[in-house]
C-alpha positions as CSV (number, residue, x, y, z in Angstrom):
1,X,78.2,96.6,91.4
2,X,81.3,98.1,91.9
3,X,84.5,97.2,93.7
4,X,87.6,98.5,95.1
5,X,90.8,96.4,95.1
6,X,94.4,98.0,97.4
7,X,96.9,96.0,97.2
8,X,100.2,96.4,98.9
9,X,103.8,94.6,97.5
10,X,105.9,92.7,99.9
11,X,109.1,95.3,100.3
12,X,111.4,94.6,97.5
13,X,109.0,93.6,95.1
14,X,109.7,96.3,92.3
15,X,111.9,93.9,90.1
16,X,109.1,90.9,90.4
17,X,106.3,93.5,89.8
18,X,108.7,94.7,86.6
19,X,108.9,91.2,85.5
20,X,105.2,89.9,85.6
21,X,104.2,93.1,84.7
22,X,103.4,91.7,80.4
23,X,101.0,88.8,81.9
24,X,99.3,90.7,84.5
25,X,98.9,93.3,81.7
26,X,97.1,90.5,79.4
27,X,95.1,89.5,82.0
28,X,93.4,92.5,82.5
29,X,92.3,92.8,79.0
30,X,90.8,89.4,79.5
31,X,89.1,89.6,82.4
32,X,85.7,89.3,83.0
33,X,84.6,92.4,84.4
34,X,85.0,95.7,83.5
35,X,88.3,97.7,84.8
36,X,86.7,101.1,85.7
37,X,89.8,102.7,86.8
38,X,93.4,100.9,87.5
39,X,97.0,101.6,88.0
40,X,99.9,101.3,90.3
41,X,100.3,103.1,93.5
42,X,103.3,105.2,94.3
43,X,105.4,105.5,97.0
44,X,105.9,109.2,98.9
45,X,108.7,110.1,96.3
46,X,105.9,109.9,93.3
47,X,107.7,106.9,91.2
48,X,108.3,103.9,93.5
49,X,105.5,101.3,92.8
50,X,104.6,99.7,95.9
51,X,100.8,98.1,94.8
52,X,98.2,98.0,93.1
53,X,94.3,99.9,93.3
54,X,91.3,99.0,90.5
55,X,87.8,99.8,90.9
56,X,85.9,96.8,88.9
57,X,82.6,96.7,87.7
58,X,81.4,92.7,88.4
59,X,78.6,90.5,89.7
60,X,79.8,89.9,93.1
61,X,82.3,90.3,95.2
62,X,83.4,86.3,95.0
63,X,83.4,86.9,91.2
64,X,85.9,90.0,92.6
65,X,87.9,87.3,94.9
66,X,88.3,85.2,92.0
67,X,89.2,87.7,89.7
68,X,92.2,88.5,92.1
69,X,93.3,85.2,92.9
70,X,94.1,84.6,89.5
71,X,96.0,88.0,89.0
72,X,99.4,86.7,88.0
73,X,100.9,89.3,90.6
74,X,99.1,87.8,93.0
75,X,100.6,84.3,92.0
76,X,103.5,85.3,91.8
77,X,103.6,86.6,95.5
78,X,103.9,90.4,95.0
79,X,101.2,91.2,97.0
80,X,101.4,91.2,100.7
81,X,97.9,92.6,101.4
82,X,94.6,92.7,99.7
83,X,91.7,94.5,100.3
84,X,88.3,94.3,98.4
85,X,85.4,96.8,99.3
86,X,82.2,97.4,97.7
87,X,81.7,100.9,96.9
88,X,79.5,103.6,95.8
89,X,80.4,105.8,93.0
90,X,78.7,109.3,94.7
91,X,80.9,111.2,92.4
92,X,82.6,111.0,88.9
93,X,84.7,114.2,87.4
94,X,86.3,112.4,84.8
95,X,84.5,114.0,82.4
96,X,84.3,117.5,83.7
97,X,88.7,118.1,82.8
């Protein structure tokens, strides 16, 4: 199944996110699910960083919950909201560039 996870910072969080940015790199690379897509999102001026969006391949959305929790931005407090959907892949153009 596959998952969405937004996640918004706490204003201010740029130097913190910059900081635990190594470990919650290395965690993704361990993790137990597959990272379809992943990356920062941006503020209106196109550089900020002011959270977070995957879509993750896992079991269920506990596994998800878990998989989040242990996020060392989220331990680290960066993140003031988090949002986990299921969701249906209708369309895929990755491949079509």
């Amino acid at each position: 199944m596959l998952f969405v996870i937004h996640c918004l910072d706490h204003p201010g969080k740029v130097a913190d996110r910059l900081a635990h940015y190594d470990a919650h790199k290395s965690y993704l690379s361990t993790a137990p699910m597959t990272s379809v897509v992943s990356g920062p999102l941006l503020a209106d001026d196109h550089e900020a960083m002011i959270g977070s969006m995957f879509i993750v391949e896992a079991e269920s959305f506990e596994a998800v919950k878990e998989f989040n929790a242990n996020d060392p931005f989220n331990a680290a407090g960066i993140w003031q909201d988090i949002r986990i959907h299921p969701f249906s892949m209708r369309v895929d153009n990755r491949g079509a560039r």
